[in-house]
ZAMIMI-473253 format. One record per residue (C-alpha): z, x, y; residue in three letters. Coordinates in steps of 0.02 Angstrom, whole numbers, plus 32768, in hexadecimal, padded with zeros to 4 digits. Layout:
% ZAMIMI-473253
ZXYALA...
//
This chain:
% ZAMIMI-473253
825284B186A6UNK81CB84BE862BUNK812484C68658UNK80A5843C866CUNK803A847285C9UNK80EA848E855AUNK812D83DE858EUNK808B83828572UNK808183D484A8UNK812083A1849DUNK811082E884D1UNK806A82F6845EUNK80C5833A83CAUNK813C82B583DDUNK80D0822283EDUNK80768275834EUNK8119827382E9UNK814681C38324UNK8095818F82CEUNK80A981E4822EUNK8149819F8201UNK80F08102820FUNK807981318175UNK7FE080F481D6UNK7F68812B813AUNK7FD680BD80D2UNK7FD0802C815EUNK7F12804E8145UNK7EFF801980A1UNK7F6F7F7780AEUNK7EFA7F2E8133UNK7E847F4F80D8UNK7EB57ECA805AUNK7EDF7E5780EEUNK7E357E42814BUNK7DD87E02809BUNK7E6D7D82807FUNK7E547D478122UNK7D8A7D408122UNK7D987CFB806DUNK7E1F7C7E80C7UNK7DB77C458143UNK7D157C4D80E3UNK7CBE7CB0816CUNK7CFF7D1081F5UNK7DA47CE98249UNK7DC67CDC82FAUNK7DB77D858341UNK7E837D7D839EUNK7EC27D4882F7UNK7E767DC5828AUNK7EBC7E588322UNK7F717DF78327UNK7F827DF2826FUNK7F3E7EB4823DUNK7FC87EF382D0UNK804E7E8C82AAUNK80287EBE81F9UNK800F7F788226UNK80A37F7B8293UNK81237F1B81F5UNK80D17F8F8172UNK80EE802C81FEUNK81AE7FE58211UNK81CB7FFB8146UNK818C80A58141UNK820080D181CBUNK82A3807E8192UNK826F80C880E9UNK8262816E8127UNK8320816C816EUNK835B812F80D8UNK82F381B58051UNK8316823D80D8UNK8386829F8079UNK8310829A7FBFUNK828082BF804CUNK82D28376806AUNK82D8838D7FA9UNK821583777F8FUNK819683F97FCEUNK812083578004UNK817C83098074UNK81F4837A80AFUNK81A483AB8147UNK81CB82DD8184UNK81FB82D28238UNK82A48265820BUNK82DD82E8817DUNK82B483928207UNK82FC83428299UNK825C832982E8UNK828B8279830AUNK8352824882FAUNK838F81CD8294UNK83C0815F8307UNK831181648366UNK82C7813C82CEUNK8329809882A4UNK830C80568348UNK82538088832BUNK824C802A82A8UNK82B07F8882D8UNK82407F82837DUNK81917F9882FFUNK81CA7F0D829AUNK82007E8C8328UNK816A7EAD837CUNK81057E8982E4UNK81757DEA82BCUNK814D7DAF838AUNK809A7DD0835FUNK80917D6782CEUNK81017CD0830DUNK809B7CCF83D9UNK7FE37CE48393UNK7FD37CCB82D2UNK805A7C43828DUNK81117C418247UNK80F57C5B8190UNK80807CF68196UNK81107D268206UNK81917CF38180UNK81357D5280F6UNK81257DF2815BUNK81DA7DF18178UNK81EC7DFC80BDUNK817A7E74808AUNK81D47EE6810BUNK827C7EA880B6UNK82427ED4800DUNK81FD7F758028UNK829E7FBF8078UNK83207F5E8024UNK82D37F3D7F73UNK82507FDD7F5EUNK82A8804D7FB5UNK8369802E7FBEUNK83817FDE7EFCUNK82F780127EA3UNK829F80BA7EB8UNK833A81277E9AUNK836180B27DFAUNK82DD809E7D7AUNK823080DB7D5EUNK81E280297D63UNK822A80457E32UNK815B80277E69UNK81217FA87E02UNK819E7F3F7E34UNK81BD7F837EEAUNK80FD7F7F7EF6UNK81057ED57F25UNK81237EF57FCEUNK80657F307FDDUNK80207E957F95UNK80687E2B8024UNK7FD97E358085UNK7F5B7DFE8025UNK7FE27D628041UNK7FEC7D7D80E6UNK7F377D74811DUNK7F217CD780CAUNK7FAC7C79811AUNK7F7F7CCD81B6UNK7EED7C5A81B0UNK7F197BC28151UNK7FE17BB3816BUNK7FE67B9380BCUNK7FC97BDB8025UNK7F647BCC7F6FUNK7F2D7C237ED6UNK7EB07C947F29UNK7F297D117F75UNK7F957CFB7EF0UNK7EFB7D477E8FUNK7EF27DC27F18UNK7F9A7DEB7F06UNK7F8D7DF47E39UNK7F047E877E7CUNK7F6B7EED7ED0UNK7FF37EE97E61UNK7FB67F247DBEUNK7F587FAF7E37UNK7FF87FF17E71UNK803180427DE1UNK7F8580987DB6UNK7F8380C57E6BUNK801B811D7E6FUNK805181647DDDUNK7FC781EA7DE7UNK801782237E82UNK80BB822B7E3EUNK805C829A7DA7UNK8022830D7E31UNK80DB830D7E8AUNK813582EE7DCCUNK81A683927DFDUNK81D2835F7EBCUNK820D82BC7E7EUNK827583127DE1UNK82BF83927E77UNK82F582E87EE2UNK833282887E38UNK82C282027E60UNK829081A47D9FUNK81E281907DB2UNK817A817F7D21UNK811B82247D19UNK81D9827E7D22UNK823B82217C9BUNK818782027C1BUNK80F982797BD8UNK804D82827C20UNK800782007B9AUNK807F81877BA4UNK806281717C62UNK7FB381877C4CUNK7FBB80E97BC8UNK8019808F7C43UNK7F9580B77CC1UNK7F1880757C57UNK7F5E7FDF7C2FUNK7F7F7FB57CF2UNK7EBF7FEF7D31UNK7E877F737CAAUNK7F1B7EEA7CEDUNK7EDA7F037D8CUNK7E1B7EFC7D62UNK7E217E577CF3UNK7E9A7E027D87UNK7E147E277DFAUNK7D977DCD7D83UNK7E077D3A7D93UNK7DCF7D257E53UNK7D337D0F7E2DUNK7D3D7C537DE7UNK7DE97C447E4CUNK7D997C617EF8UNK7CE77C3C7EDCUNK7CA57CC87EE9UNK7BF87CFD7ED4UNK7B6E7D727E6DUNK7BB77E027EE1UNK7C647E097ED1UNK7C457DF67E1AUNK7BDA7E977E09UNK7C377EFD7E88UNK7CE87EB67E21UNK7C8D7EFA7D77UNK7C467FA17DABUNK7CCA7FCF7E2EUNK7D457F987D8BUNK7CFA7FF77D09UNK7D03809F7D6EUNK7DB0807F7DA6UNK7DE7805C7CCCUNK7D6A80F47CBDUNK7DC6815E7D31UNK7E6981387CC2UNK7E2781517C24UNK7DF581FF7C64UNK7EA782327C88UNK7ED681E07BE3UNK7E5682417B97UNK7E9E82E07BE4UNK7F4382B57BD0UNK7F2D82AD7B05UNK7EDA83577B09UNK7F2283F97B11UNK7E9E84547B51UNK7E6483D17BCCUNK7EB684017C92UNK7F0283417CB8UNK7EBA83227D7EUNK7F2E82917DB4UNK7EE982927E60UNK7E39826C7E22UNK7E8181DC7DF7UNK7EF981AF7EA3UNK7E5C81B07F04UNK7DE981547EA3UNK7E7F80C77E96UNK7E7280CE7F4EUNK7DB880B97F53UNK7D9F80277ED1UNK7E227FCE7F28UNK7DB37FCC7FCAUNK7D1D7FB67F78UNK7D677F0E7F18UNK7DB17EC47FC1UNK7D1D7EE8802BUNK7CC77E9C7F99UNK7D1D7DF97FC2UNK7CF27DFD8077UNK7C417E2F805AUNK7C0D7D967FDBUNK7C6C7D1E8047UNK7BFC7D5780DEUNK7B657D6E8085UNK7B627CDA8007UNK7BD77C65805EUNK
//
């Protein structure tokens, strides 16, 4: 039998792999857009269970999809240096283990939503878990090099989500929201697949970077950070917003167009060294500076 300290590592590497194939720093940033939909929902603070109920049934959906879409990409996973080291593509965690992982994630979540939030935040997580693994994942990304602006969708839902979570309805201002998040998807990720352009080539996946030159995607990249900072200008009147949200929207925008036109810039040049990752994580950080932005003027203006 093996001893005490070999069995407990491996029950701890285990329960590590079973939370990475959830994505959890992915999960991160999706609540992140669902807590300021809910506050700017409610106009203050929502009830306390709510906000918990809806950020884990949302975590535990959004967990679900990056499982499922694990099993499914496991054999381009083994072709790319990035993700190769998976749990589902080295046998870490079986196949089968993982598809019942994922099936029990997402009717937990769907429980959660339907006992302690309401039937259409419920309804709408269902298909944002839907369209990630059957529309992203299954028909698009293997397909055509548009695969994340339209597949993308799938991370907008919450910004749906929290606002039906506490209205049971919904209205322009997540739609707005949602406008946000989709324009920012594209800038977001296409850096990434810059950095990763030869991974993706090795799997045959079409993403932009592999099947278009540097400034070409960095045009398109442009024209999305700029998409995505005059839709978040739209909230302003839309939602009522205040003096705050308009100057953290502006300055938190122009860095985030500035940021692109960098990689543009370096893009066009010869002697300039393109940094797409400069990029990636400044995407990551204007997002969460334009949602808490919501949050923070409802709470401190009203």
């Amino acid at each position: 039998m093996p001893a005490p300290e070999t069995a407990r590592r491996r029950v701890r590497s285990t329960v590590a792999a079973f939370v990475a194939i959830t994505k959890p720093r992915v999960v991160e940033l999706l609540l992140i857009t669902t807590l300021p939909a809910m506050v700017l929902a409610q106009r203050g603070i929502p009830p306390v269970g709510l906000v918990l109920a809806t950020l884990g049934g949302g975590a535990l959906a959004a967990g679900s999809a990056h499982v499922f879409n694990q099993v499914i990409e496991r054999d381009i996973d083994a072709l790319m240096r990035r993700t190769s080291r998976r749990p589902v593509v080295n046998d870490v965690i079986s196949v089968r283990a993982a598809v019942a992982y994922g099936v029990v994630l997402l009717a937990v979540a769907v429980a959660v939503m339907l006992v302690w939030v309401n039937p259409l935040a419920a309804a709408l997580t269902v298909l944002a878990n839907a369209f990630y693994v059957l529309v992203y994942t299954v028909l698009l990304k293997r397909r055509t090099p548009q695969n994340i602006v339209w597949g993308g969708i799938a991370g907008c839902m919450p910004t749906l989500i929290g606002w039906a979570a506490v209205t049971n309805g919904l209205s322009w201002e997540p739609w707005v929201m949602f406008g946000v998040v989709f324009f920012w998807t594209p800038a977001h990720y296409w850096p990434l697949a810059m950095k990763f352009r030869h991974d993706y080539a090795a799997a045959g996946v079409p993403m932009l970077p592999v099947v278009a030159e540097d400034v070409q995607v960095g045009r398109q990249i442009l024209a999305y950070a700029a998409a995505t900072v005059a839709t978040s200008l739209v909230l302003w009147p839309v939602a009522g917003l205040g003096w705050l949200y308009v100057v953290v929207a502006v300055a938190g925008g122009a860095w985030f167009v500035g940021e692109a036109w960098r990689l543009l810039r370096a893009a066009r040049s010869a002697e300039r060294h393109v940094r797409p990752m400069r990029l990636f994580h400044a995407s990551i950080t204007y997002l969460t500076i334009v949602f808490v932005g919501i949050g923070v003027d409802v709470l401190v203006l009203g």
